[in-house]
C-alpha positions as CSV (number, residue, x, y, z in Angstrom):
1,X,83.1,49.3,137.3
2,X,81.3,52.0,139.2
3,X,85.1,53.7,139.9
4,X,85.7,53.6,136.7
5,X,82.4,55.4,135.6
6,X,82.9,57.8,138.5
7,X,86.3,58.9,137.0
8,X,85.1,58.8,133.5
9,X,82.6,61.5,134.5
10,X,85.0,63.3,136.4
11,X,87.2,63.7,133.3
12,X,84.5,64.8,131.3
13,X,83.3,67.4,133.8
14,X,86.6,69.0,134.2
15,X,86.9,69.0,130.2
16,X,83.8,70.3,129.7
17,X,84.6,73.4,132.4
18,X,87.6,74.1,130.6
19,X,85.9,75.0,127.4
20,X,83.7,76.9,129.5
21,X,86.6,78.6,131.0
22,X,87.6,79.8,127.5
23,X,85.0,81.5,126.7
24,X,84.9,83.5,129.3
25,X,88.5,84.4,129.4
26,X,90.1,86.9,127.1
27,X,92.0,85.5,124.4
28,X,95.0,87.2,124.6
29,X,98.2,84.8,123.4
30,X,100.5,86.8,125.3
31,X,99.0,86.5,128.9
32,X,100.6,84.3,130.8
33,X,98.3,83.5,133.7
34,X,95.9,82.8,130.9
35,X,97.8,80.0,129.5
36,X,98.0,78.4,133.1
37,X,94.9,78.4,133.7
38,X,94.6,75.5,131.7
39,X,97.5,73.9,132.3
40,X,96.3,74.0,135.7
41,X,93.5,71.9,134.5
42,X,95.9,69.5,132.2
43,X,98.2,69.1,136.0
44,X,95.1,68.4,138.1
45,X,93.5,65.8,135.3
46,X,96.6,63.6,135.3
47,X,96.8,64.1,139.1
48,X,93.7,61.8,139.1
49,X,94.5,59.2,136.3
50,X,97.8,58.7,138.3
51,X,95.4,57.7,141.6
52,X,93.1,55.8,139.4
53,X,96.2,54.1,138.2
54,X,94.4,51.5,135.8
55,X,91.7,54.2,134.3
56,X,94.9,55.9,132.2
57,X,93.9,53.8,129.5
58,X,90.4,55.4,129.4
59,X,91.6,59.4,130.1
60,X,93.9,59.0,127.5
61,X,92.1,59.3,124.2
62,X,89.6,61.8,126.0
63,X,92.3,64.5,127.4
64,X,94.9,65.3,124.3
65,X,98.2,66.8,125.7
66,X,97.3,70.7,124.5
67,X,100.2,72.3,123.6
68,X,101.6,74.9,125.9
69,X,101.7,78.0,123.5
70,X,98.4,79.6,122.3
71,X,95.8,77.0,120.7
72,X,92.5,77.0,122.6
73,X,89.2,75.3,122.1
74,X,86.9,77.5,120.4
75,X,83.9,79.2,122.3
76,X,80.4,77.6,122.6
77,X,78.5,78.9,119.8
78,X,81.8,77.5,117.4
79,X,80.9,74.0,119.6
80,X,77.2,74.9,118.8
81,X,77.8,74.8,114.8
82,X,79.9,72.1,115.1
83,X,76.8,69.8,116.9
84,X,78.7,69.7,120.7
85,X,79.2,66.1,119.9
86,X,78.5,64.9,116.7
87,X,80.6,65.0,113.8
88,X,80.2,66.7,110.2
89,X,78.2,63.5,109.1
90,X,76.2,63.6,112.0
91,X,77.6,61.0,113.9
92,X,78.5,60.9,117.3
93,X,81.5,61.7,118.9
94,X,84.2,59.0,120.2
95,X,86.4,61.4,121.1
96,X,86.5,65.4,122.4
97,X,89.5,65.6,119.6
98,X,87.0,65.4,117.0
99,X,86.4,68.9,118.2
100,X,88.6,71.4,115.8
101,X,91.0,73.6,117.7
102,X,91.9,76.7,116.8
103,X,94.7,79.5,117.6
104,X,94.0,82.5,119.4
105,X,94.0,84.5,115.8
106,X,91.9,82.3,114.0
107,X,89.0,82.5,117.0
108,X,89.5,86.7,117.1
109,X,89.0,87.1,112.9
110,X,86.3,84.4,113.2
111,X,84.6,86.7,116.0
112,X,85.2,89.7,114.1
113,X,82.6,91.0,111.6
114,X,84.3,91.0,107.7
115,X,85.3,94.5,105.9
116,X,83.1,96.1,103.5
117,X,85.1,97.0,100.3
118,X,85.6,100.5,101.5
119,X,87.4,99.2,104.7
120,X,89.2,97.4,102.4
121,X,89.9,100.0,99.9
122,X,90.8,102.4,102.7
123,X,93.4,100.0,104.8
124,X,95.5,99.1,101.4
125,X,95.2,102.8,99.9
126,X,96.2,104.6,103.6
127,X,99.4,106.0,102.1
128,X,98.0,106.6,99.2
129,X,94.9,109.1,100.8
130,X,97.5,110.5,102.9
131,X,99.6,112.0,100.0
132,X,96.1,112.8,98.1
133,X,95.0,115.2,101.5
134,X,98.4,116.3,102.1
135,X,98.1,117.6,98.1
136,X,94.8,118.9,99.1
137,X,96.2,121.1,102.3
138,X,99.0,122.5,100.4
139,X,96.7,123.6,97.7
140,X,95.1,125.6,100.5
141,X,98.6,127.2,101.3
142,X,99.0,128.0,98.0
143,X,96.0,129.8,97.9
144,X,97.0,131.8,101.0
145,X,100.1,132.5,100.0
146,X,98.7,133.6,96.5
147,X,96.2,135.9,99.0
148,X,98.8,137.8,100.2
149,X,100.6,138.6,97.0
150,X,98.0,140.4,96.0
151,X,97.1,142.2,99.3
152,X,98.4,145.5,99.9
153,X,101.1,144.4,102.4
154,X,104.2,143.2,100.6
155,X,105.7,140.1,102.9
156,X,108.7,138.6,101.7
157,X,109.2,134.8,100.9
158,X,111.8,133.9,103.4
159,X,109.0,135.9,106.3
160,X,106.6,133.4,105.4
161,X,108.5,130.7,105.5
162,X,110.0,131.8,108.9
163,X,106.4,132.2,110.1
164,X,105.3,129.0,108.7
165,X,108.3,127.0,110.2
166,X,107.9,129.1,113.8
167,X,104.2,127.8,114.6
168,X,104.4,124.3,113.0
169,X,107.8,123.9,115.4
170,X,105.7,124.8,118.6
171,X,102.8,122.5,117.3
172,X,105.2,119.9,116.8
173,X,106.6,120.5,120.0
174,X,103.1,120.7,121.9
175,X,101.6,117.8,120.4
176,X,104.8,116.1,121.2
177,X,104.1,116.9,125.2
178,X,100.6,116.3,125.2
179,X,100.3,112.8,123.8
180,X,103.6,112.1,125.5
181,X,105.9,111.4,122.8
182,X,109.5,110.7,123.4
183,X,112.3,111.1,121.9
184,X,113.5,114.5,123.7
185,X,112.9,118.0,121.4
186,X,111.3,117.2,117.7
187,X,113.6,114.1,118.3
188,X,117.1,115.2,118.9
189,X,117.6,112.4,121.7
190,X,116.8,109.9,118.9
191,X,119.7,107.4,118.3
192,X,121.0,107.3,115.2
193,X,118.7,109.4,112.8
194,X,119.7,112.6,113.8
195,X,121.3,112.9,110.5
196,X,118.9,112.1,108.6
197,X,116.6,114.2,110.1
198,X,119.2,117.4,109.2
199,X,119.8,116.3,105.9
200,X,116.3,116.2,105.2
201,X,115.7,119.5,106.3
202,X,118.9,121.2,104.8
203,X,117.7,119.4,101.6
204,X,114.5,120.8,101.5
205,X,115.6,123.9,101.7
206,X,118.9,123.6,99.1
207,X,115.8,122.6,97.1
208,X,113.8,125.8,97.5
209,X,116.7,127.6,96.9
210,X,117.3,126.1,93.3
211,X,113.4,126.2,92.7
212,X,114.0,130.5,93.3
213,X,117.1,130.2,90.7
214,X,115.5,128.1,87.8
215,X,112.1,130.5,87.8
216,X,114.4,133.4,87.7
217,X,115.4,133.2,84.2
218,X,113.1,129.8,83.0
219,X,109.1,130.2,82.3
220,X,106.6,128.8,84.9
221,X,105.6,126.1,82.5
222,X,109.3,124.6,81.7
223,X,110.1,125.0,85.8
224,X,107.0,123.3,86.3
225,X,107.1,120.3,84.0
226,X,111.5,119.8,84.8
227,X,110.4,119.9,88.9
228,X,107.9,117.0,88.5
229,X,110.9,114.7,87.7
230,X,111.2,114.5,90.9
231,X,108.8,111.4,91.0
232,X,110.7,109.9,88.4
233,X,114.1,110.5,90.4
234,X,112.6,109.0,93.4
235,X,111.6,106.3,92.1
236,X,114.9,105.5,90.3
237,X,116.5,106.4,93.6
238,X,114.5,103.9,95.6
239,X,115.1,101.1,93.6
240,X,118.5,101.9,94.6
241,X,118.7,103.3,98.2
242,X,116.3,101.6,99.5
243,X,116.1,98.3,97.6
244,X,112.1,99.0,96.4
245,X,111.0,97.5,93.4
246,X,110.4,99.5,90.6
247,X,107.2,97.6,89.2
248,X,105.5,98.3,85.0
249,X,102.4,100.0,86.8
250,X,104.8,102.9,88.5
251,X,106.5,103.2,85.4
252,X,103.6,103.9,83.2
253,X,101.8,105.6,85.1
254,X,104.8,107.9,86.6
255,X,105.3,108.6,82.8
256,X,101.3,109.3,81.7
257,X,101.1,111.7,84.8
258,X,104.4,113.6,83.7
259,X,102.7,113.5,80.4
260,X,99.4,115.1,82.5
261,X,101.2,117.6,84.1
262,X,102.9,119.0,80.8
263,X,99.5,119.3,79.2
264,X,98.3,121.5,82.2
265,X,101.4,123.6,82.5
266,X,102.5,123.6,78.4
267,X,106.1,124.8,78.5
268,X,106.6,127.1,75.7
269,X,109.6,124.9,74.6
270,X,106.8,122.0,73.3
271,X,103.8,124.6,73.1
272,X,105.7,127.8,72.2
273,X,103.5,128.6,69.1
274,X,100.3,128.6,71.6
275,X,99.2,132.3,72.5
276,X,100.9,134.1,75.3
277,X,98.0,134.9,77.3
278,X,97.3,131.1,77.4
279,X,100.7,131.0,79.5
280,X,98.8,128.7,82.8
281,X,98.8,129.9,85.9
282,X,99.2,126.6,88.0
283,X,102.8,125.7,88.3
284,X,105.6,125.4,91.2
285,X,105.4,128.2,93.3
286,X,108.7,130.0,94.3
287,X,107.3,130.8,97.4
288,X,106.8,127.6,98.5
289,X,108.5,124.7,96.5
290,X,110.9,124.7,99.7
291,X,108.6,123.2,102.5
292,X,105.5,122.1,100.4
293,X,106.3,121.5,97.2
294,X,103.2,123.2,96.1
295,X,102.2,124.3,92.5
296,X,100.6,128.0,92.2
297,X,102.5,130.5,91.8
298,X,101.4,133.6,94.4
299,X,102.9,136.3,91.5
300,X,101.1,135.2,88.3
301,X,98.6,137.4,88.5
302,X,100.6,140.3,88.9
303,X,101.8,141.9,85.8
304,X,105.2,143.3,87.1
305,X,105.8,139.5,88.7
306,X,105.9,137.5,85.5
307,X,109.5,137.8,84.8
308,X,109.9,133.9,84.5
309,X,108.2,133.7,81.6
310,X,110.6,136.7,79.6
311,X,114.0,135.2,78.5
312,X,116.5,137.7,79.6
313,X,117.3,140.0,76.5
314,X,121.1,139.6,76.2
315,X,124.2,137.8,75.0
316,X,124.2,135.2,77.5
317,X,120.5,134.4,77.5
318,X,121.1,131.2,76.5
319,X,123.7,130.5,79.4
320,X,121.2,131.6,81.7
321,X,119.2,129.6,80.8
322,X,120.8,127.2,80.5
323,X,121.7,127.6,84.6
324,X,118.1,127.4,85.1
325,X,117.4,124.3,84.0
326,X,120.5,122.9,85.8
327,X,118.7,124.6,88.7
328,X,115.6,122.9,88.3
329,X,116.6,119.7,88.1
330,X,119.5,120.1,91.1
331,X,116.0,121.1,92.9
332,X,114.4,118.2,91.3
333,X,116.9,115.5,92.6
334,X,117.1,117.4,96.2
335,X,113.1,117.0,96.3
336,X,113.7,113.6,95.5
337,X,116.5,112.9,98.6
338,X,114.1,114.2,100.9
339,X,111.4,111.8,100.2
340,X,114.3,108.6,100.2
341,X,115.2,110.2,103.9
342,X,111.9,110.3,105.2
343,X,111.4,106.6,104.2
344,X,114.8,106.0,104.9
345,X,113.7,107.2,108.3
346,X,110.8,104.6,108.7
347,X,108.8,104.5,112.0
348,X,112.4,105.1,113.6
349,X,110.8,108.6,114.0
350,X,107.6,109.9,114.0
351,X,105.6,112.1,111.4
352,X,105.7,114.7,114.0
353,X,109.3,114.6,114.7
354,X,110.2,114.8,111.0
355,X,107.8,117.3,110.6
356,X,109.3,119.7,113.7
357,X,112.8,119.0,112.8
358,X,112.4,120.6,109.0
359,X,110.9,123.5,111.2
360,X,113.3,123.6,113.4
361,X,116.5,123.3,110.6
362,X,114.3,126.3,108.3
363,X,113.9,128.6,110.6
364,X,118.0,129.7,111.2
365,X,118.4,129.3,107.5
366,X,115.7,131.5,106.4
367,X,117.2,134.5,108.4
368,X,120.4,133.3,106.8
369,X,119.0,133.9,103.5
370,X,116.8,136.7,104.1
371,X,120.5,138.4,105.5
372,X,122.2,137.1,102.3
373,X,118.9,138.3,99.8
374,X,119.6,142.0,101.5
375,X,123.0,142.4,101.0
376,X,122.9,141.1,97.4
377,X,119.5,143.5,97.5
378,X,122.3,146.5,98.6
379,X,125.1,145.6,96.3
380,X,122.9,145.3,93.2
381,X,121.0,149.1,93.8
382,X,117.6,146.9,93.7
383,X,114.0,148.2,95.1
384,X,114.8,147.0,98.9
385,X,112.2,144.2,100.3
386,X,112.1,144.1,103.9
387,X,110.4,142.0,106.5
388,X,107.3,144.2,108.0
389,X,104.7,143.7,110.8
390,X,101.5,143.9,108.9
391,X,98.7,145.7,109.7
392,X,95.6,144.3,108.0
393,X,93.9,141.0,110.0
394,X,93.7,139.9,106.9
395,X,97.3,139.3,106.3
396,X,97.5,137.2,109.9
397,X,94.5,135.1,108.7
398,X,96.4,133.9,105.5
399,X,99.4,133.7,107.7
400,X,98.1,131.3,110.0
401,X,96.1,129.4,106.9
402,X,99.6,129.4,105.5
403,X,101.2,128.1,108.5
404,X,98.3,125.7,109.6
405,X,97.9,123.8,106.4
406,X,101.6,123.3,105.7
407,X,101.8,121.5,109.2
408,X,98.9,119.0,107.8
409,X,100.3,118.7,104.7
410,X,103.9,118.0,106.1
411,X,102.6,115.3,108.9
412,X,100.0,113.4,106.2
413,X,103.2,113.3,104.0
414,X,105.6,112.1,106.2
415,X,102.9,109.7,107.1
416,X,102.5,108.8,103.8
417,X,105.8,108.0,103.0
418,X,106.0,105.8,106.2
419,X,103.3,103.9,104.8
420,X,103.7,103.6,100.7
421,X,106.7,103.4,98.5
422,X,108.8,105.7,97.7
423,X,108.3,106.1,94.4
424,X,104.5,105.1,94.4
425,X,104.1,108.1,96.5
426,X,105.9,110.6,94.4
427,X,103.7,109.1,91.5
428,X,100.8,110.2,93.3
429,X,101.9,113.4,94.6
430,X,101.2,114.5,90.7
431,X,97.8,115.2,92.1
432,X,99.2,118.3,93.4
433,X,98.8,120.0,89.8
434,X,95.1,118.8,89.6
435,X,93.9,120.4,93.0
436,X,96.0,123.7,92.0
437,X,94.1,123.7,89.0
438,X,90.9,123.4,90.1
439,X,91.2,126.1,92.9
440,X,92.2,128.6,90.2
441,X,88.9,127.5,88.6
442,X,86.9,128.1,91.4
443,X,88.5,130.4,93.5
444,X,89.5,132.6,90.5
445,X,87.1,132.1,88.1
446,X,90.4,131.1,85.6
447,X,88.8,129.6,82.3
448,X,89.8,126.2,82.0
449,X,92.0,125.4,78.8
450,X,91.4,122.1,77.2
451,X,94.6,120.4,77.4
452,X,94.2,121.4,81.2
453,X,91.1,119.0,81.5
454,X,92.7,116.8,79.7
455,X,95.9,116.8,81.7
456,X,94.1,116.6,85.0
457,X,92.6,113.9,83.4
458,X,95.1,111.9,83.0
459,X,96.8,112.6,86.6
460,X,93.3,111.3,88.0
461,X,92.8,108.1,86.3
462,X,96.7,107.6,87.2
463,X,96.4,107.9,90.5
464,X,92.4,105.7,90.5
465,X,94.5,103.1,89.1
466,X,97.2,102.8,91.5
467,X,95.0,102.2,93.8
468,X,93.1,99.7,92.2
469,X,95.8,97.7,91.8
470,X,97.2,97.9,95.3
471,X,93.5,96.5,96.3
472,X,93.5,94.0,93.4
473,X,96.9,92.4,95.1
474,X,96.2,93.1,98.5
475,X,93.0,90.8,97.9
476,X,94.7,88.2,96.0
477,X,97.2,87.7,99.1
């Protein structure tokens, strides 16, 4: 009788230093010398029923065979709630079973503390804010590039976006050293995706290219309003491509914010009996639709710029225009292929690879087409528009602004499309037409027109209730 308590005890001491034991080992699933640690213990308890030979009956119902993948006993102040040895009515124990055990994830979220609403709201919305702040930064390029329009010091288009695509190549490049990520130069040793990485880039620019063509001869309101398609195309194209579903909320609220963004940039096709001088000033920018996808237009404001808003006075007026708004929308569909290749892309490649490899593809093809805009400059007899080294620091301050902000706002996009639908994202990217507006207010002084507020309105509660209902499902998951 006495052996038979002496081994009784035994059991319960070596059971009782296991649970010890973990909690003061990590719980980490996946380390092995962890796991054997207690089966160790399990080897060394039945080493001793086996001498005890008749006490097996008794070690039995104490030890349960723990299975040998990651359940643990929980940690003493779980064993504390739980009475250490009485049961949920209070009653003592029979058995250590009685004891609940838990995985390795269930002990880590019980340990950690719960979310507020804004950790919520921020984990489920993370693609979401990324497009909202990579609207925000491009506003900011906007603005510079708008700066030095108006300066004294003439730069052409394709020079900005060479010196744009020059410094966001070496940040690329240099963050790409310094936090030690692979995948050899902006990603060229990546398997497999260095197509898609090309064709992003080349589309971007084919798409910059059109956006030049279709405000040549079409107003800033009707290129504005036939570019954001683009959201609607990608989310057609994504249902497609990429298998996405296209959900009632991204419909209706894809077609409210086009709706938004007409009232802020009133085409004078569906508003042509408004005043002239109430012509908007936020709308795509030629200057930048072909990295950014921005909305101000750097040449409103001067008075022998605004030739997208005359309709060229001859016979084949019509067929221009009529070009143009093929242009727009060939620009609209390209800005649309570039969002499906960056999700296409996936985490196969980094924001910062994506990001360097457009540099990288838009820097030879903006000296291709600065060559090509010279010659047709030459042929044509027109004023010449040459690339210069300017002169005023003010110039290399919106330079850098230009080239600074267009990195963020290419990385928090890329990011954002890693993270959120395709078409969900494109949805929100209406924003864009909002933050433009609102810097024209402020920076400007521009007078607000009421279908303006209105249509930035709209775009705003479009975009609030996206997220909303991301949250709404994520909690009911």
């Amino acid at each position: 009788m006495d052996s038979t308590a002496d081994l009784f005890a035994t059991s319960m001491l070596s059971v009782h230093d296991a649970i010890l034991k973990t909690e003061r080992t990590p719980l980490d699933e996946e380390n092995p010398s962890h796991l054997h640690d207690y089966h160790e213990e399990d080897e060394d308890d039945d080493h001793r029923t086996e001498h005890g030979g008749s006490n097996e009956h008794i070690a039995a119902p104490l030890l349960e065979k723990k299975e040998k993948k990651k359940i643990l006993r929980p940690p003493s102040e779980i064993l504390k709630s739980a009475g250490w040895g009485k049961t949920d009515g209070g009653e003592e124990m029979k058995s250590m079973k009685d004891i609940p055990l838990r995985s390795s994830e269930d002990l880590l979220s019980s340990s950690s503390p719960p979310q507020t609403k804004f950790q919520t709201f921020v984990q489920t919305n993370l693609g979401i804010l990324y497009m909202i702040l990579s609207a925000f930064l491009f506003c900011f390029v906007s603005l510079a590039v708008k700066a030095i329009a108006m300066g004294n010091e003439k730069i052409p288009t394709t020079e900005v976006v060479f010196v744009r695509s020059v410094v966001s190549l070496i940040c690329c490049y240099g963050a790409q050293v310094y936090w030690n990520i692979g995948g050899g130069f902006v990603g060229w040793k990546i398997e497999g995706i260095r197509g898609l990485l090309f064709l992003r880039g080349v589309g971007g620019f084919a798409g910059m290219l059109c956006g030049w063509q279709a405000l040549s001869v079409l107003s800033l309101g009707d290129a504005t309003v036939i570019g954001f398609l683009s959201p609607v195309f990608t989310a057609i194209m994504a249902t497609f491509f990429l298998k996405e579903p296209y959900e009632l909320l991204d419909a209706v609220t894809g077609f409210l914010s086009l709706l938004g963004v007409t009232f802020i940039a009133r085409p004078p096709f569906l508003f042509g009996w408004m005043n002239k001088s109430e012509t908007p000033v936020e709308a795509l920018s030629p200057d930048t639709i072909d990295l950014i996808d921005t909305i101000l237009s750097p040449n409103i404001t001067d008075p022998n710029n605004i030739t997208a808003d005359i309709i060229p006075p001859s016979a084949d007026a019509s067929s221009a225009r009529f070009m143009g708004v093929i242009a727009a929308l060939i620009g609209a569909v390209l800005s649309s292929m570039t969002y499906i290749l960056v999700r296409k892309l996936g985490t196969r490649a980094s924001a910062v690879h994506i990001t360097g490899f457009f540099s990288l593809v838009s820097i030879p093809l903006s000296l291709l087409f600065s060559f090509l805009s010279t010659m047709s400059t030459r042929a044509s007899a027109a004023p010449p528009n040459p690339w210069i080294i300017p002169q005023d620091p003010l110039t290399y301050l919106y330079l850098l602004i230009v080239a600074f902000a267009a990195l963020g706002g290419q990385l928090t996009m890329n990011k954002s499309l890693q993270l959120e639908k395709a078409g969900r994202a494109a949805s929100v990217n209406y924003v864009q037409v909002v933050f433009a507006f609102l810097a024209e207010w402020v920076v400007w002084g521009t007078t607000p027109h009421a279908l303006s507020v209105v249509g930035s309105l709209i775009v705003g509660s479009c975009v609030v209730l996206i997220a909303v209902s991301k949250m709404r499902k994520g909690g009911k998951k």
